[in-house]
Every structure is written in C-alpha cells, then in structure tokens.
Residue frames as a rotation matrix with the C-alpha (Angstrom) as fourth column:
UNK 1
0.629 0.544 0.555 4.32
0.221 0.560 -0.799 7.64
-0.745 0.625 0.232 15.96
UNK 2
0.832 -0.482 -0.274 6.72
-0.550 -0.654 -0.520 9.92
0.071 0.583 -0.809 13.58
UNK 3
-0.202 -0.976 -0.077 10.01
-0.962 0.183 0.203 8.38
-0.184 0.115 -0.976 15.25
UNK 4
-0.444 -0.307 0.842 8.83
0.145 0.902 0.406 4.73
-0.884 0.302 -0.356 14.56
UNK 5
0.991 0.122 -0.059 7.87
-0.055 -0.034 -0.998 5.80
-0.123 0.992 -0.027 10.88
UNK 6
0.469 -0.852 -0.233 11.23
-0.792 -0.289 -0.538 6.78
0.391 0.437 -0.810 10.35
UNK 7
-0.235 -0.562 0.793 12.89
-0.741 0.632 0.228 3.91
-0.629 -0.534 -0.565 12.34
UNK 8
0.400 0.364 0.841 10.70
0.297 0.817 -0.494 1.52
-0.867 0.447 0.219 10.06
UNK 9
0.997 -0.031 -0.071 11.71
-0.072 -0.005 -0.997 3.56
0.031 0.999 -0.007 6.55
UNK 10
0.129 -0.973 0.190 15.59
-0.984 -0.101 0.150 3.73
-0.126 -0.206 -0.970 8.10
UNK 11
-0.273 -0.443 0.854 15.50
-0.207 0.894 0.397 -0.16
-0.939 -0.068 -0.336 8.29
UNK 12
0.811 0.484 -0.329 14.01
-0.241 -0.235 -0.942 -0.06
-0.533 0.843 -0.074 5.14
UNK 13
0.933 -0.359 0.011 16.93
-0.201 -0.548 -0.812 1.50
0.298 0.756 -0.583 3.79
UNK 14
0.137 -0.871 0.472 19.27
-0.905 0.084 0.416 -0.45
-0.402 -0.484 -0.777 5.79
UNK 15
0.241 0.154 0.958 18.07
-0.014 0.988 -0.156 -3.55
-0.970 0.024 0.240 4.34
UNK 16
0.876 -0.014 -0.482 18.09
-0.401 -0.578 -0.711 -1.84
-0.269 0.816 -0.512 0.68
UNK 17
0.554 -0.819 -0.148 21.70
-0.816 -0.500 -0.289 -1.45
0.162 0.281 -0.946 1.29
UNK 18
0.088 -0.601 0.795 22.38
-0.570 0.624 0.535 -4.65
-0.817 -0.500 -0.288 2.72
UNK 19
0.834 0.494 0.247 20.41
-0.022 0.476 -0.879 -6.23
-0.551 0.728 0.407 -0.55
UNK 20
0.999 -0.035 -0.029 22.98
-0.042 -0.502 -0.864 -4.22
0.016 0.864 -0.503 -2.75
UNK 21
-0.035 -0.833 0.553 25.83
-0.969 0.163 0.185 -5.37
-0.244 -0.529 -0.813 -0.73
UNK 22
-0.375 -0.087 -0.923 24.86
-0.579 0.800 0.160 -8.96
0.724 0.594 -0.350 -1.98
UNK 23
-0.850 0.479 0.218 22.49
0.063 0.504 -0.861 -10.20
-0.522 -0.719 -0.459 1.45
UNK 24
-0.797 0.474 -0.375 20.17
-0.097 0.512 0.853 -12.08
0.596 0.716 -0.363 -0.66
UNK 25
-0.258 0.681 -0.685 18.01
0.962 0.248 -0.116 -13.29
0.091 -0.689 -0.719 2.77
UNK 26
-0.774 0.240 -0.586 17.70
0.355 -0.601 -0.716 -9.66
-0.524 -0.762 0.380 3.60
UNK 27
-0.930 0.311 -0.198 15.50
-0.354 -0.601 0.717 -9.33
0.104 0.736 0.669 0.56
UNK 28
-0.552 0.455 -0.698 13.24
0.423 0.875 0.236 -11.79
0.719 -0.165 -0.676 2.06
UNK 29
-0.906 0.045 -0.420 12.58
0.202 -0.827 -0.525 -8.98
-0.371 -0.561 0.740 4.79
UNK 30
-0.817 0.162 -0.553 10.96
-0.352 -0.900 0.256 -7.22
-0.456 0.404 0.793 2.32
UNK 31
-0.902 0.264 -0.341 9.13
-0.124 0.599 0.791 -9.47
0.413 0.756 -0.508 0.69
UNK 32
-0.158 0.841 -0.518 7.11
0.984 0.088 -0.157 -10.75
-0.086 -0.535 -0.841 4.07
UNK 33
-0.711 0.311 -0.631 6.63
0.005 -0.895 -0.446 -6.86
-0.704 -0.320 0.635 4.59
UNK 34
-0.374 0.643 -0.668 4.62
-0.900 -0.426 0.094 -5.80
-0.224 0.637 0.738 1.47
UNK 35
-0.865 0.373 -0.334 3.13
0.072 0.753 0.654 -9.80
0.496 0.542 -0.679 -0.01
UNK 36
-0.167 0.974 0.154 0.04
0.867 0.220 -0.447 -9.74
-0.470 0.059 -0.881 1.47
UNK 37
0.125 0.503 -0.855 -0.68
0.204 -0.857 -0.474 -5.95
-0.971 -0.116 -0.210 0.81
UNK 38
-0.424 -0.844 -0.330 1.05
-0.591 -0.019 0.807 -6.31
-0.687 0.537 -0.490 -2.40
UNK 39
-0.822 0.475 0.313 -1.34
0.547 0.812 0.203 -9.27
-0.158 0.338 -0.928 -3.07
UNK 40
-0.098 0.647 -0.756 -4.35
0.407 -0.668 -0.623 -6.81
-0.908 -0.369 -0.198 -1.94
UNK 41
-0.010 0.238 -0.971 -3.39
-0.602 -0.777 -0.184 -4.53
-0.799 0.583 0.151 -4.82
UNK 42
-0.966 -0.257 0.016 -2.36
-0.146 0.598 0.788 -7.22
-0.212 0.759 -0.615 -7.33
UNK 43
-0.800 0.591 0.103 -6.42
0.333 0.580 -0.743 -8.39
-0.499 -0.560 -0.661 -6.85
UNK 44
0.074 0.781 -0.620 -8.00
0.275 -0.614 -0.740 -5.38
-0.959 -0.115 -0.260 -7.45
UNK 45
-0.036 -0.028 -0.999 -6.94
-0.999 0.033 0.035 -5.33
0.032 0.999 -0.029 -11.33
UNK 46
-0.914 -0.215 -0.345 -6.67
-0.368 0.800 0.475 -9.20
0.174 0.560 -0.810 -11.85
UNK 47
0.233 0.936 0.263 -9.81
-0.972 0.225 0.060 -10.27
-0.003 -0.270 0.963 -10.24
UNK 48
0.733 -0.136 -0.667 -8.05
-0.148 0.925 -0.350 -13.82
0.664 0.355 0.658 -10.08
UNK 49
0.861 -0.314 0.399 -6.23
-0.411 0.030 0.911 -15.18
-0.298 -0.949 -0.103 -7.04
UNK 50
0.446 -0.585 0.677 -3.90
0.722 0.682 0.114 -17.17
-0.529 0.439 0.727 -9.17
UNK 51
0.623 -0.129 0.771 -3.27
0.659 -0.443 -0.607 -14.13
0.420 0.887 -0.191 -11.13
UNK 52
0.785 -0.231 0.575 -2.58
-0.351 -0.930 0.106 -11.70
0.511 -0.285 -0.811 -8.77
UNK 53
0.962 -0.264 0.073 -0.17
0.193 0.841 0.506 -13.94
-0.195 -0.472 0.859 -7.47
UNK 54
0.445 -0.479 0.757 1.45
0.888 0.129 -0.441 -14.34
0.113 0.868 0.483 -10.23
UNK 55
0.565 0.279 0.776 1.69
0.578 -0.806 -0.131 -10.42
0.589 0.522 -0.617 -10.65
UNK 56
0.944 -0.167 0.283 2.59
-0.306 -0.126 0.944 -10.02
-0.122 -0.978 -0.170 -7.05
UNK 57
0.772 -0.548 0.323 5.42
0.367 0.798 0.478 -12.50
-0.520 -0.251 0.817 -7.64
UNK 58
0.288 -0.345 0.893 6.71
0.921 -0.154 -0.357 -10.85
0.261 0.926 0.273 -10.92
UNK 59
0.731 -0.228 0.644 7.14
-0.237 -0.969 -0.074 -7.21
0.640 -0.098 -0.762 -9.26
UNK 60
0.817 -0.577 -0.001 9.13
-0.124 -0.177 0.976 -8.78
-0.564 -0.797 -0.216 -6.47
UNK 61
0.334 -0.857 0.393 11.37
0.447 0.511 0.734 -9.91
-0.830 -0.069 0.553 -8.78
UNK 62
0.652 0.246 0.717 11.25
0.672 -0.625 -0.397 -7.13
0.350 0.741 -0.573 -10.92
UNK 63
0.939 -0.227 0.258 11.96
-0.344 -0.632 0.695 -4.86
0.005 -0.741 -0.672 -7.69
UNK 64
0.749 -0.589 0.303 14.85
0.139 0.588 0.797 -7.15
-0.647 -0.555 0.523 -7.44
UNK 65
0.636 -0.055 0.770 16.12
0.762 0.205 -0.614 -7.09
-0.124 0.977 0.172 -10.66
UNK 66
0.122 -0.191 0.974 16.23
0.464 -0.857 -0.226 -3.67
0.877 0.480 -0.016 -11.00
UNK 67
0.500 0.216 -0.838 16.80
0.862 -0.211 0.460 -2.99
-0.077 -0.953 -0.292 -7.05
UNK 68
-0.306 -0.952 0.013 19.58
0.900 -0.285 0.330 -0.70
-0.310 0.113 0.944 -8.03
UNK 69
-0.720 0.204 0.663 17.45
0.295 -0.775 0.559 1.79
0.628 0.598 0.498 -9.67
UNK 70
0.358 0.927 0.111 15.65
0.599 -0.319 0.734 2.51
0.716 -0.197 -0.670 -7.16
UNK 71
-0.376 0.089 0.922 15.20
-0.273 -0.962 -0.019 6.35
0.885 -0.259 0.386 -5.65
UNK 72
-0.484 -0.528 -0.698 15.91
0.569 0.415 -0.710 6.38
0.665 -0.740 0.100 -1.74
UNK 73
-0.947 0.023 0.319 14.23
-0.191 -0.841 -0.506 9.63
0.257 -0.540 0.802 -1.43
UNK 74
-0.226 0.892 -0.392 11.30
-0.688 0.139 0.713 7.48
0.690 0.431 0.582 -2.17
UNK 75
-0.036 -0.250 0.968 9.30
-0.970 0.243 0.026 4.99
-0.241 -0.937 -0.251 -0.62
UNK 76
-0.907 -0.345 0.240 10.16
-0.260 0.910 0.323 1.57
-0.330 0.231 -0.915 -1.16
UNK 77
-0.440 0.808 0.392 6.35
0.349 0.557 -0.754 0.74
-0.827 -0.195 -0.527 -1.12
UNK 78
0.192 0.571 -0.798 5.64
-0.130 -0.792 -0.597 3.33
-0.973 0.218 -0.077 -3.49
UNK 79
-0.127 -0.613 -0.780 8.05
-0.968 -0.095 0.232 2.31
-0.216 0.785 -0.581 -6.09
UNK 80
-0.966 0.084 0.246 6.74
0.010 0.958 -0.288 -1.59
-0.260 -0.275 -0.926 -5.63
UNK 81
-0.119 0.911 0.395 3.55
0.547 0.392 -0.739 -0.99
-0.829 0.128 -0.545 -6.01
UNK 82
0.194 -0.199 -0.961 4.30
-0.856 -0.513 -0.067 1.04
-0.479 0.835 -0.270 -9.22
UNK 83
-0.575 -0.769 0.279 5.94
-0.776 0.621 0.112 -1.86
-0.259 -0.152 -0.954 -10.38
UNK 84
-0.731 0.498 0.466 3.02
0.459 0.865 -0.205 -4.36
-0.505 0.064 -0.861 -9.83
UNK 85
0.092 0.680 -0.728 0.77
-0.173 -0.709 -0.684 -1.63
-0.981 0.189 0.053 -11.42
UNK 86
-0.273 -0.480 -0.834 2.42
-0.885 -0.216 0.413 -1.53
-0.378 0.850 -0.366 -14.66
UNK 87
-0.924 -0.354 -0.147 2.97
-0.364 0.930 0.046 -5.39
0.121 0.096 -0.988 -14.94
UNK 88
-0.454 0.880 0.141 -0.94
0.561 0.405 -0.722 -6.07
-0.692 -0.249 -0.677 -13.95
UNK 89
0.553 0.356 -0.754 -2.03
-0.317 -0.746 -0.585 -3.07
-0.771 0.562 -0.300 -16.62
UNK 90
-0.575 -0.690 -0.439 0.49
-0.807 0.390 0.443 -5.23
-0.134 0.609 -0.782 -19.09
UNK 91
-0.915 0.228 0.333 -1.27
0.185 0.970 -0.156 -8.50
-0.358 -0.081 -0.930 -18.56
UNK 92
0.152 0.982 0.115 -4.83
0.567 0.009 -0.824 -7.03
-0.810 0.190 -0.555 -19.10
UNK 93
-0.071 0.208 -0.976 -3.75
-0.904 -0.426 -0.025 -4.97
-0.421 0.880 0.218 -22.21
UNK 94
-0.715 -0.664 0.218 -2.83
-0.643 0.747 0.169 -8.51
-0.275 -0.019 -0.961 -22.88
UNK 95
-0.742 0.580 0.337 -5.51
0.450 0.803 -0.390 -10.43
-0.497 -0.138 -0.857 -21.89
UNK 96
-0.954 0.285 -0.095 -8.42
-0.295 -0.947 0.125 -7.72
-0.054 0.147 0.988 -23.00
UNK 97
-0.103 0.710 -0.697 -11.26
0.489 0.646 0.586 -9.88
0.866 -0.280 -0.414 -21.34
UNK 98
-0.979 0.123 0.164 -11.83
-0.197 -0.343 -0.919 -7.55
-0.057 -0.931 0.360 -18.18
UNK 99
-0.139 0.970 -0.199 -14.90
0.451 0.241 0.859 -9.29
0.882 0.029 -0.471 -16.87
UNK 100
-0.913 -0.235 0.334 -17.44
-0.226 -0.391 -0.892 -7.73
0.340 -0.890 0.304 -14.62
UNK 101
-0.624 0.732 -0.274 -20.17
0.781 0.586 -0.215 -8.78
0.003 -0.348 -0.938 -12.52
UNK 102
0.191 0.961 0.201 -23.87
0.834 -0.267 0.483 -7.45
0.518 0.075 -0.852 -12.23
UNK 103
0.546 -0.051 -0.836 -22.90
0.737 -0.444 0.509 -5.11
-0.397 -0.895 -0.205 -9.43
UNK 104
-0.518 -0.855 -0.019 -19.86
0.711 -0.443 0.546 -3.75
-0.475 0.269 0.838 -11.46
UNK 105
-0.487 0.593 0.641 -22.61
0.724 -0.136 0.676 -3.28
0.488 0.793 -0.363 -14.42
UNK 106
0.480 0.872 -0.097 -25.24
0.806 -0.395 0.441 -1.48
0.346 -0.290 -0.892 -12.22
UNK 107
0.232 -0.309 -0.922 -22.83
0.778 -0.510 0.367 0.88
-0.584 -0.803 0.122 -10.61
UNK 108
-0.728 -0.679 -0.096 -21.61
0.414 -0.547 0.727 2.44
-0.546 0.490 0.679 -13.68
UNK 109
-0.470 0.678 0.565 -24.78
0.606 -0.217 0.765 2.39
0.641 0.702 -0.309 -15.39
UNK 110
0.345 0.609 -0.714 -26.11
0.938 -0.241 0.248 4.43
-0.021 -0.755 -0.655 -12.49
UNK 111
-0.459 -0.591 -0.663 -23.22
0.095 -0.775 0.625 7.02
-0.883 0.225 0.412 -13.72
UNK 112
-0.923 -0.051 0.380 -24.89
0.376 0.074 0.924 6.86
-0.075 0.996 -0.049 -17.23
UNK 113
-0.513 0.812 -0.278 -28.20
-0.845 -0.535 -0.005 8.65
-0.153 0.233 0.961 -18.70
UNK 114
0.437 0.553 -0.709 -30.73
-0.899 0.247 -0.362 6.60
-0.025 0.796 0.605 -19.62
UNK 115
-0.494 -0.795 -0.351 -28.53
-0.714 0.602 -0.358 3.26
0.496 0.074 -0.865 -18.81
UNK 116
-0.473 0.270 0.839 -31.07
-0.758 0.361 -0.544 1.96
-0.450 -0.892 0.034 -16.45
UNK 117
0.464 0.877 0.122 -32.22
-0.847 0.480 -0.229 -0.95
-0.260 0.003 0.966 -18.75
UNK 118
0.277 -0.496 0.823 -30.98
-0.244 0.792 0.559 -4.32
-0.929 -0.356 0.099 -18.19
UNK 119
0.681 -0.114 0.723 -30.46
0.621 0.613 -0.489 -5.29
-0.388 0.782 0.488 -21.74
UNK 120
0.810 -0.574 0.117 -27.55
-0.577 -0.817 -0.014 -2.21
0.104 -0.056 -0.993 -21.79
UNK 121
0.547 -0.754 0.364 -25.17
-0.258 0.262 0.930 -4.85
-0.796 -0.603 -0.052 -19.78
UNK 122
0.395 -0.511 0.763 -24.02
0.723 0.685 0.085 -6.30
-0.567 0.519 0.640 -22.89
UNK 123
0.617 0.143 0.774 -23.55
0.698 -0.552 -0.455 -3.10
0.363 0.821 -0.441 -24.46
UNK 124
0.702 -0.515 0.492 -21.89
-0.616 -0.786 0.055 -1.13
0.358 -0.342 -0.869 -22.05
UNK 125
0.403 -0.819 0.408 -19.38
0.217 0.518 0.827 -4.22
-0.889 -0.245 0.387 -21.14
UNK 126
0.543 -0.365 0.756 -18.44
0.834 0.131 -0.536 -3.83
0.096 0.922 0.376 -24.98
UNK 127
0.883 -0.180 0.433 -18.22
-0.191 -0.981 -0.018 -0.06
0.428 -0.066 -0.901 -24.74
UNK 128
0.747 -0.555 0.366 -15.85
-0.615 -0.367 0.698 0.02
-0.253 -0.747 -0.615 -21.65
UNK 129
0.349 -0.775 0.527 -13.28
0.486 0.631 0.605 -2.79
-0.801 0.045 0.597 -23.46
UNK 130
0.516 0.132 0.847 -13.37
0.831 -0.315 -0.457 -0.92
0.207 0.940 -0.272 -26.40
UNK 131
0.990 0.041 -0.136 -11.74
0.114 -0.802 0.587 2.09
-0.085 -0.596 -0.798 -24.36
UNK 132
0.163 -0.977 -0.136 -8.33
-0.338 0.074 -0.938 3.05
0.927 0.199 -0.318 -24.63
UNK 133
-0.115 -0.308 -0.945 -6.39
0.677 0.672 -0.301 1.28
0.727 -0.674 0.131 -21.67
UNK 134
-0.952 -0.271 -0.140 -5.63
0.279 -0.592 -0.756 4.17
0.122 -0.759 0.640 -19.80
UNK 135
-0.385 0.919 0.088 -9.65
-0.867 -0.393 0.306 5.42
0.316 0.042 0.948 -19.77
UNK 136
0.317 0.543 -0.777 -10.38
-0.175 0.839 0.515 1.69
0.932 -0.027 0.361 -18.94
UNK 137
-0.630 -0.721 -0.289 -7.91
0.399 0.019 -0.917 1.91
0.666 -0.693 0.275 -16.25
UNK 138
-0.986 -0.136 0.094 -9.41
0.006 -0.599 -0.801 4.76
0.165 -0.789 0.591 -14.58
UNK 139
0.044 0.985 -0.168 -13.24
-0.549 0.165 0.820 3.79
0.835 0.056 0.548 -15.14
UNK 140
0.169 -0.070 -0.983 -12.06
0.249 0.968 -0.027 0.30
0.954 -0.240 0.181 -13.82
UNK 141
-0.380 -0.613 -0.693 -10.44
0.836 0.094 -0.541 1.53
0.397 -0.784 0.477 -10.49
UNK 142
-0.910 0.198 0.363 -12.82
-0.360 -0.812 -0.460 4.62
0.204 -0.550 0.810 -9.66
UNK 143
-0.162 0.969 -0.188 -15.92
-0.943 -0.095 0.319 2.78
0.292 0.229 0.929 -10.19
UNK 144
0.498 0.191 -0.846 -15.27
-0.176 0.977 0.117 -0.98
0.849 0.091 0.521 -10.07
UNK 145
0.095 -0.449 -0.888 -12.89
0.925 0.369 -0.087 -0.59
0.367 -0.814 0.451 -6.64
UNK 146
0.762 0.460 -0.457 -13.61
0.647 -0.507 0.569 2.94
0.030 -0.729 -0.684 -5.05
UNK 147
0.108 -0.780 0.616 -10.85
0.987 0.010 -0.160 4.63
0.119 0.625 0.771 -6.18
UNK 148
0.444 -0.040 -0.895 -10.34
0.247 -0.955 0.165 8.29
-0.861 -0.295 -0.414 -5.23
UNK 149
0.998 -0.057 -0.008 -8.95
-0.052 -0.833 -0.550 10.42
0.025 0.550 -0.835 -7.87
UNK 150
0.375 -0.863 0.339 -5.71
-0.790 -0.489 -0.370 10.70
0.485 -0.130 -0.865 -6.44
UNK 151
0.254 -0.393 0.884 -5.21
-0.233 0.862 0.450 7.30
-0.939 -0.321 0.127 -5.54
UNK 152
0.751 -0.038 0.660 -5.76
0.434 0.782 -0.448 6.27
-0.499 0.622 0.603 -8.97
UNK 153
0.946 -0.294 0.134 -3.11
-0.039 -0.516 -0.856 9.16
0.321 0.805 -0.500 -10.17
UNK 154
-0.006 -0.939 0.344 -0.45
-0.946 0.117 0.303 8.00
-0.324 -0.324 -0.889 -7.54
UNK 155
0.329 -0.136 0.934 -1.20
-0.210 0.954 0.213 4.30
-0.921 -0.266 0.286 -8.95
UNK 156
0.862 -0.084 0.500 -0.81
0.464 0.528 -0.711 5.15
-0.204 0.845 0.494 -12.29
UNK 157
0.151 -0.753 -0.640 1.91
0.723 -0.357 0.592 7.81
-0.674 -0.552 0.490 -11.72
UNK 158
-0.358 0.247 0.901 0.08
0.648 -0.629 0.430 10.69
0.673 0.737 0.065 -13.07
UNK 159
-0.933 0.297 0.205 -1.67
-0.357 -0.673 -0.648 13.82
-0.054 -0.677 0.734 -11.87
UNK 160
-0.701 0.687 0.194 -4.54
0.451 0.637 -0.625 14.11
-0.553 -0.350 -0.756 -10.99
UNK 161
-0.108 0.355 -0.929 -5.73
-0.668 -0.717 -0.197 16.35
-0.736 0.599 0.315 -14.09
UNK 162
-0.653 -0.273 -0.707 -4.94
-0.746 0.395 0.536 13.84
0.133 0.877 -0.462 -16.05
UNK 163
-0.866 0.498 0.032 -7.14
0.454 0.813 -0.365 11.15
-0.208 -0.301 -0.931 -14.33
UNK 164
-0.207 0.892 -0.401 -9.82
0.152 -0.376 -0.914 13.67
-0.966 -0.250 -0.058 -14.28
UNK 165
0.001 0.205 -0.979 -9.62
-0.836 -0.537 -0.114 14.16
-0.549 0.818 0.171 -17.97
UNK 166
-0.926 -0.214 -0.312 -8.96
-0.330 0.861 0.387 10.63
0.186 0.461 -0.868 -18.99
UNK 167
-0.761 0.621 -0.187 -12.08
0.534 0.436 -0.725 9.95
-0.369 -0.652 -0.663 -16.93
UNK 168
0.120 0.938 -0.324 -14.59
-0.021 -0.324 -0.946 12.56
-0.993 0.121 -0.020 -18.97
UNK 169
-0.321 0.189 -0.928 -13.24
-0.827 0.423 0.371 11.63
0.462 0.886 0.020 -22.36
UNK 170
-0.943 0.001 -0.332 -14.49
-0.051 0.988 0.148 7.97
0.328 0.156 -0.932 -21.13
UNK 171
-0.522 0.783 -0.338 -17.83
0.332 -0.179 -0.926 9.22
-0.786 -0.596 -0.166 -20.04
UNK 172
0.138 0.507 -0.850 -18.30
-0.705 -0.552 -0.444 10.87
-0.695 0.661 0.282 -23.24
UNK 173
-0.734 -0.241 -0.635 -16.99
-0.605 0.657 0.450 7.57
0.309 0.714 -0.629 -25.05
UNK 174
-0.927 0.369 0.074 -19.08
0.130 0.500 -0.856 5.82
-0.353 -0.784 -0.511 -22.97
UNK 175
-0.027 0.795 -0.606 -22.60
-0.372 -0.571 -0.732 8.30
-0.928 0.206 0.311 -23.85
UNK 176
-0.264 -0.008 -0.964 -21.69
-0.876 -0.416 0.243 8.44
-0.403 0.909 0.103 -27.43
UNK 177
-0.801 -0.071 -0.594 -21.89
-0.467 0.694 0.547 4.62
0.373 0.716 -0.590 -28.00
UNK 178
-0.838 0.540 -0.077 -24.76
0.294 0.329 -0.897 4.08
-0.459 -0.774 -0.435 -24.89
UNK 179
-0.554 0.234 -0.799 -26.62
-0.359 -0.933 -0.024 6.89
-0.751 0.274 0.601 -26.94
C-alpha cells in the first residue's frame, strides 16, 4: 500500500514538472484527479452546485497560475484544497447570506442553553452572521458539516488551538446575544 502511495505522489511530481516544463495536457491529469473531490469540498461551504463549481474551477486555475509556487515537500492535494478554501471563505465574506436549514438550526441550538425554542431560529441565524468570519467558519464546518477539530485547522491552515479558541469565543458570542 506504502509503495503505490509513493508511486502515485512520484507521478504527481512528475507531472508537476512536466506542467512547469510547458505540458499544458499534463495539467489535465490533475485536474480529473482531484474535480470531483475538489467539488465535494467546494459544496460543503457554498451549499450551491453552481457555486461550488465555480469555486472548484477558480482554484484549478489559481493552482495553475501560481503552479510555480508550489512546495514539493507538500502534497499537491493539500495545497489545492487550501486554495479552494480561501477562494470559497472569499466569496461568502462576500456574499454574507450563509443560509441554513432547520436541521442546521436545531443542531446548534442543541449546543446552546436554553435555545430549545423554535422562535430562537431567527435569532440565532442573525447571531452566527454577525460573527467574525473566522468564528463563522469554524461554527459553520464543526457543526453544520461534522468537522473534527483538526480537520477544520488543516482546512483553514491553523492549529488546532486556535480553532479551539476561535470556537469558545463564538459560543460565548453566541450565549451573550441568545441570553
């Protein structure tokens, strides 16, 4: 299992090199590799198939752009889906309409004191836009998509101390205005 990891991150990094050599098609490679999964993450912030698309589309050619700067010791995926992270966390500072459904609503309020009446939903949807991004971020992606800790600190490309602290100042923003 080990020697075809490495065989897969070696072609990787043959293709990389071909890219940077000027083999345009070989970037295509890449592309099928990561676009659905790529799409996957794009999703889980846009909530919009058309969006994440979009989002999806814009990192490859970001990735492309800027292929040159990218750190070999790394993986390719890792530094891509960074990439579409940013650029999807752009668009919603952007847009600042994160909508969520009943389900979203009930899950968090279930994290909250005293949260358990229905006429909250409008209140705590205010609350949680009102957040700085980066607290909305990490509400949005531990709670609203299942989010470990340490997923959400390799997606935003922080520690996890920070998530964990961004995450109880937004609990206590959260209280203070629920309150």
């Amino acid at each position: 299992m080990k020697g075809i990891h490495l065989s897969m991150e070696q072609n990787e990094q043959e293709l990389i090199a071909q890219i940077l050599d000027g083999n345009e098609d070989a970037y295509a490679d890449l592309i099928n590799r990561y676009k659905k999964g790529l799409y996957h993450h794009c999703f889980k912030f846009m909530r919009d198939e058309d969006e994440a698309e979009d989002v999806a589309h814009e990192a490859f050619i970001e990735a492309y752009v800027h292929l040159d700067r990218y750190n070999p010791q790394f993986r390719f995926s890792t530094w891509l889906y960074k990439i579409a992270t940013n650029l999807a966390l752009m668009r919603l500072r952007k847009r600042r309409d994160v909508r969520m459904d009943e389900d979203e609503l009930d899950r968090i309020m279930s994290n909250l004191p005293g949260a358990e009446d229905l006429a909250l939903h409008q209140e705590l949807r205010d609350a949680v836009d009102a957040l700085p991004m980066n607290y909305r971020t990490v509400v949005s992606m531990h709670y609203w998509h299942g989010k470990s800790y340490s997923e959400i600190a390799m997606h935003m490309g922080t520690s996890v101390g920070s998530i964990k602290g961004w995450m109880s100042r937004a609990k206590k923003q959260l209280k203070e205005v629920l309150s």
